[in-house]
N, C-alpha and C positions, 0 to 999 in steps of 0.2 A: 504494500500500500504506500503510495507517494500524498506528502501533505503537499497542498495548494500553496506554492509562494507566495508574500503578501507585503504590501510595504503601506509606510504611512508618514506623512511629515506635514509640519508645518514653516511658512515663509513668507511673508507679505507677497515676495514675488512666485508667480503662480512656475515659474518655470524651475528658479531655485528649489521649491519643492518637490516637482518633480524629477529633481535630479538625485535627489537625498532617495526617494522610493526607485526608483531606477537602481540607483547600489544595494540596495535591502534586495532588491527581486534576482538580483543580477548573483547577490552572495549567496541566497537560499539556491537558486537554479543549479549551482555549481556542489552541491554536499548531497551526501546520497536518499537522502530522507523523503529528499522537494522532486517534485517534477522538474523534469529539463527540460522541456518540450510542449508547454502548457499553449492551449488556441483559444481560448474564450477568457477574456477581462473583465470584469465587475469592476465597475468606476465610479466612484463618489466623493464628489468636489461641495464647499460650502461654497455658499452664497458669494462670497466675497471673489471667488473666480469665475462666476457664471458669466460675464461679461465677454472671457476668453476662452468659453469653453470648447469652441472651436478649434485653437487656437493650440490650447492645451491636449485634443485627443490626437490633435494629426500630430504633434510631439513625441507623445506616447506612441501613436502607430510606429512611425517612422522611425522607435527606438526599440521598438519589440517588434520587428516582423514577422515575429514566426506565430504572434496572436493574431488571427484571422476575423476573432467575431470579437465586440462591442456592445455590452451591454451597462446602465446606470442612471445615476440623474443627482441630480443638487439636494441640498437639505441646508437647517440654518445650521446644523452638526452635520459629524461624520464619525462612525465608527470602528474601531480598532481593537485588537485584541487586548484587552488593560484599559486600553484607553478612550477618552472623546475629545475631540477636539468641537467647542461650541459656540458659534459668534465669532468666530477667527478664520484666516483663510487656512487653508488644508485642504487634503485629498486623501483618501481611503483606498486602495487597487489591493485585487485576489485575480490569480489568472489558475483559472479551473481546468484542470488536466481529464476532460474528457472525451470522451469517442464524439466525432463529428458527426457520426450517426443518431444521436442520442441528443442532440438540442438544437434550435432552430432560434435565431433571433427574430422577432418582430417588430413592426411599429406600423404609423396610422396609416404610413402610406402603402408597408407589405404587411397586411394583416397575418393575422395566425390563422390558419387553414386547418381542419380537422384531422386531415391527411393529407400526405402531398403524392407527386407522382413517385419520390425515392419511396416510400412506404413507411414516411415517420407517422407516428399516433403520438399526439402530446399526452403526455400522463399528467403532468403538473407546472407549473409553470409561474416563473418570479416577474410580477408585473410591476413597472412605475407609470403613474397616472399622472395628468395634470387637472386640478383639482378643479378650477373654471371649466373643465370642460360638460357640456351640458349632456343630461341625462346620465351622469357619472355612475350611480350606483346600477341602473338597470345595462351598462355596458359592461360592468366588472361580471355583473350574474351572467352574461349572455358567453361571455368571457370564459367563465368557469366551464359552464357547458358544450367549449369545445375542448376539454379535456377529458381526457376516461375518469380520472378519479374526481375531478368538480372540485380540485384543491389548489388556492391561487394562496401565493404568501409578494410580499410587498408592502407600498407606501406610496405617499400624493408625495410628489416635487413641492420644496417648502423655498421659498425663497424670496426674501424685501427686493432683489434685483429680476433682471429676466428668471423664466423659469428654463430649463433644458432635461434633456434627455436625452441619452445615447445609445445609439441602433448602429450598429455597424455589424454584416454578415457578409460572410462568403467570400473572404480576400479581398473585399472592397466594399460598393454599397448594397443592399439588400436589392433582389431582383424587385424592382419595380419601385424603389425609390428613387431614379434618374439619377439626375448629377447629383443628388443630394448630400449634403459633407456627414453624415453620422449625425448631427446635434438636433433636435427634434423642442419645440413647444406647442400642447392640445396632445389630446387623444390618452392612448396607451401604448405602450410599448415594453418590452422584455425579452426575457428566454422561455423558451417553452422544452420542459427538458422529457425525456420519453421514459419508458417501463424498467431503463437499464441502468438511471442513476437514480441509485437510494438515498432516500431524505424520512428526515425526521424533522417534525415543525411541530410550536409547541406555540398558543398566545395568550398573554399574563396578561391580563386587567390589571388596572392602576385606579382602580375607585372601588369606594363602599358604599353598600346601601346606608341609607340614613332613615328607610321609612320599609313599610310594607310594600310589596310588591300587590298590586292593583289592577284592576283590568280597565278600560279604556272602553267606558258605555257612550259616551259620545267626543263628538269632533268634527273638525270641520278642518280643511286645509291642515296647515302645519301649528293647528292651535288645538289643544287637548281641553275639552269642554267638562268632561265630568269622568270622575274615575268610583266606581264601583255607584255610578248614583250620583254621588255628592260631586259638588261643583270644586273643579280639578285646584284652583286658587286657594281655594279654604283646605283642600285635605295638600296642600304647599304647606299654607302659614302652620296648619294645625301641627304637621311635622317637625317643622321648623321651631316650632312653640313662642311664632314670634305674632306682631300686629300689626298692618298699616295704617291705625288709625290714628291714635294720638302723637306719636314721634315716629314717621317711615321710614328713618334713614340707616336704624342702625336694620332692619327688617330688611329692608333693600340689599345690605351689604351681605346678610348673609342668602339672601335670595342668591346673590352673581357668586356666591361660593359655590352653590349648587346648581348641579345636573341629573338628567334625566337619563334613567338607564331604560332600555326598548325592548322587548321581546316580540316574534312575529306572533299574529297569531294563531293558532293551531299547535305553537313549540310548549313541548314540556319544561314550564323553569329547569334549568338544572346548576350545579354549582354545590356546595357546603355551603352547610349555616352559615350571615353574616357576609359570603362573597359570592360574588357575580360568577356565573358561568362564563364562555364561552358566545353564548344565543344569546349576550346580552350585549347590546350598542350603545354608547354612548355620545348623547348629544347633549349641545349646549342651551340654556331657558334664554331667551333672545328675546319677551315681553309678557307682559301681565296685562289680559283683557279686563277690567272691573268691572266693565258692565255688564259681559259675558261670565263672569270668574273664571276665563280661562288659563289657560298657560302655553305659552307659544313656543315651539321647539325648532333646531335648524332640522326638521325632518318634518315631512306629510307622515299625518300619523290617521289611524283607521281603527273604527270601531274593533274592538276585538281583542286588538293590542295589547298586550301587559306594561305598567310600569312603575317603577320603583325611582324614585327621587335619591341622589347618591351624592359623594362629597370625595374630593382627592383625600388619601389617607397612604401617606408615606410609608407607613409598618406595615398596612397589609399590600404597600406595591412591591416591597423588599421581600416579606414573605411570599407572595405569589410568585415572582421571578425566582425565588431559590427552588418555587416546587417544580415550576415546569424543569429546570436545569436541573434536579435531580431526577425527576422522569426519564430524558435523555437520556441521563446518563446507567440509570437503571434499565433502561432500553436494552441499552449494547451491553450489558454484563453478562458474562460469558456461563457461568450460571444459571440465568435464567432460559436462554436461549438454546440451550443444549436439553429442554424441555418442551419448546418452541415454544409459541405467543398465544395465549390463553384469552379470547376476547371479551371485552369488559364491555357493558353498556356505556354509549355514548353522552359525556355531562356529567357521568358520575365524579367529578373531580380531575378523572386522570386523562380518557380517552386516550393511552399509551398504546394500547395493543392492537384497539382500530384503526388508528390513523397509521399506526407503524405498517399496518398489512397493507391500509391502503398504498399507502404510497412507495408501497415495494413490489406491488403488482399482488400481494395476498400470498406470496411467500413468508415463512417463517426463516430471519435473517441467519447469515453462518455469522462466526465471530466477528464483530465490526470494530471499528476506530472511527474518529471523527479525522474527518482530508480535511473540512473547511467549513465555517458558519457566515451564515449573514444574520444580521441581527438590525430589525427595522420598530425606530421606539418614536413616540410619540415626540414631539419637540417640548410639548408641556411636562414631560418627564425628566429632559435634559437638564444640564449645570447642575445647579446646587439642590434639584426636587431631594434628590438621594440623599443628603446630607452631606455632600462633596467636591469638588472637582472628580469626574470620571467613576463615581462610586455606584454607580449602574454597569459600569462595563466590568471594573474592578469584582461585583457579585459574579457576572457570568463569568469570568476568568478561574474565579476561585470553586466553581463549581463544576464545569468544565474543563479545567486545564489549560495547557498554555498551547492555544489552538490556533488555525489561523483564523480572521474573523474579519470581515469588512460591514459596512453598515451604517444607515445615516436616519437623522432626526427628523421625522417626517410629519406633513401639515393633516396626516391621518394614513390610518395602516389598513392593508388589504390582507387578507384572512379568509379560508374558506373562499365563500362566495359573496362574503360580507366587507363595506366599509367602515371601521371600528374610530374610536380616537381614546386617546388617552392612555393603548395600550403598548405592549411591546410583542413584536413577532421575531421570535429565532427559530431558525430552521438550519439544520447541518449535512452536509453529504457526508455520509459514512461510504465506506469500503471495508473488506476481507482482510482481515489480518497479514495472511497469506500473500494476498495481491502484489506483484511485481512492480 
């Protein structure tokens, strides 16, 4: 098994950085552990270079030619194995050592195709999105659906400057991007990777409920009218245990602390006492109707809906992120595996043994290692949420190992077939102990 080379640096100038990860990738490539001969890049640049990002991948091409395909996008962070870099300029690069059979880049203008005429089937597939783009949530679902397993991991391009993305396939542009240079703003775009590379993806909520979880008896548009009955404003305040009547302001303040957690409906809540599942989304409360008693969300919400009103809570985003990261890792433990994968219902906490078959085509895995992680977190989780400089990245390091990891700070995360916010998605390609 060869790990994934991997560099990372920061430089006001965007090119001096890239010449610092240039040597990082240049000295892994060269010791027997790393791949020598890796064709697909994962690239993530902050904000503060999106200006040249152009500018910056034809650098990189023209310094790696033996990576053929491009794929990435901007964030206000970037992720590194230890580390983040957030609100600084920096770049993140992984160049992933696999069969050219096995993954397909896409973007808006060479869509993802179901099959092609080589005979690829995407099984799964790491998307970046541009968050303006319209009807966003119902192109991630349609997305998912050209994959066999329905399992998309990603993030929205976060960025105060342009936004970009990076598409680059096949030893130059993708068939039917024309002259187009790689760098891409709107749509979607990614890797779509096939049945042959095994991944493990795991996604940590970073909020707590603060109320009962509720069902959604009326509404209207993207304004929540009444939840189990009562009018959705008052069962807010009554949560809250605050008032707008006599002094609004300190009620207001902690109104804009809080968010609203979403279940579809038809979904079995799932999750442990106290934390969110999975099925759970989170959006932000964007207005209070008083004449209505409503409560307005950034999402159309639909009779039937469940919701739970919820609050950022630092101890259980730390505790959540350490479960998914020992799941992983209890994944690949060579003990359990040598019994193969026992499947557990989906939501019960762990969904380890589901998702691990899914996205291994429903083989029980031989001894694994972790080649490479991506790791895609919310930006509201970024800098000091953790209690740190890089004490998000520093959790996964220490519970994972010292792995390669690229990954950036995103204006909201793609999961499943869902757009989440507020959480973190890590996902690793494993391989065979054994493996050459």
């Amino acid at each position: 098994m060869k790990l994934f080379p991997h560099g990372h640096a920061t430089h006001p100038q965007w090119r001096m950085a890239a010449a610092l990860v240039l040597a990082q990738l240049r000295a892994q490539m060269a010791l027997p552990q790393y791949a020598a001969a890796p064709t697909l890049g994962l690239l993530y640049i902050t904000d503060h270079y999106a200006d040249e990002a152009q500018a910056l991948l034809d650098f990189l091409a023209a310094e790696l030619p033996e990576v053929t395909d491009w794929s990435g996008t901007v964030g206000v962070g970037v992720a590194a194995n230890n580390a983040e870099y957030f609100d600084e300029p920096a770049l993140s690069l992984m160049l992933l050592d696999l069969s050219p059979d096995q993954y397909r880049v896409f973007s808006g203008v060479a869509p993802l195709a179901r099959s092609t005429a080589a005979g690829f089937v995407p099984h799964t597939a790491l998307v970046h999105a541009d968050g303006d783009t319209p009807e966003l949530a119902e192109l991630i679902d349609e997305m998912a659906e050209r994959t066999a397993s329905g399992y998309l991991f990603g993030g929205l391009a976060a960025s105060r400057r342009q936004s970009a993305q990076f598409a680059v396939g096949g030893n130059g542009n993708i068939a039917g991007q024309g002259a187009a240079g790689g760098v891409f703003d709107g749509g979607l775009s990614g890797v779509a990777f096939g049945p042959g590379v095994r991944l493990l993806s795991r996604v940590t909520q970073g909020c707590q409920p603060v109320g009962a979880l509720a069902t959604i008896t009326a509404a209207q548009d993207n304004v929540v009218l009444e939840l189990d009955h009562e009018p959705a404003l008052d069962v807010l305040l009554d949560t809250l245990q605050v008032s707008l009547d006599a002094n609004p302001q300190p009620a207001l303040q902690r109104v804009r602390a809080t968010m609203a957690g979403l279940v579809d409906a038809g979904t079995q809540p799932a999750g442990r006492a106290g934390h969110f599942g999975t099925d759970v989304r989170v959006r932000h409360i964007v207005g209070l109707d008083a004449t209505r008693r409503g409560v307005a969300l950034t999402e159309r919400v639909e009779t039937g809906m469940r919701l739970a009103f919820c609050q950022r809570n630092v101890a259980a985003a730390r505790a959540d992120l350490m479960r998914i990261c020992a799941e992983i890792r209890e994944e690949l433990e060579p003990d359990e595996l040598e019994h193969g994968l026992a499947p557990t219902a989906p939501g019960d906490g762990s969904e380890r043994s589901v998702l691990a078959q899914v996205l291994s085509g429903g083989a029980a895995l031989p001894e694994q290692r972790i080649r490479g992680a991506v790791y895609v977190s919310c930006s509201g989780r970024g800098g000091p949420h953790f209690g740190g400089p890089s004490a998000e990245l520093q959790i996964v390091r220490h519970a994972l190992g010292d792995v390669p990891l690229v990954g950036f700070f995103a204006a909201g995360e793609i999961a499943h077939h869902r757009l989440y916010g507020y959480t973190g998605v890590l996902t690793v390609f494993v391989g065979d102990e054994t493996t050459a």
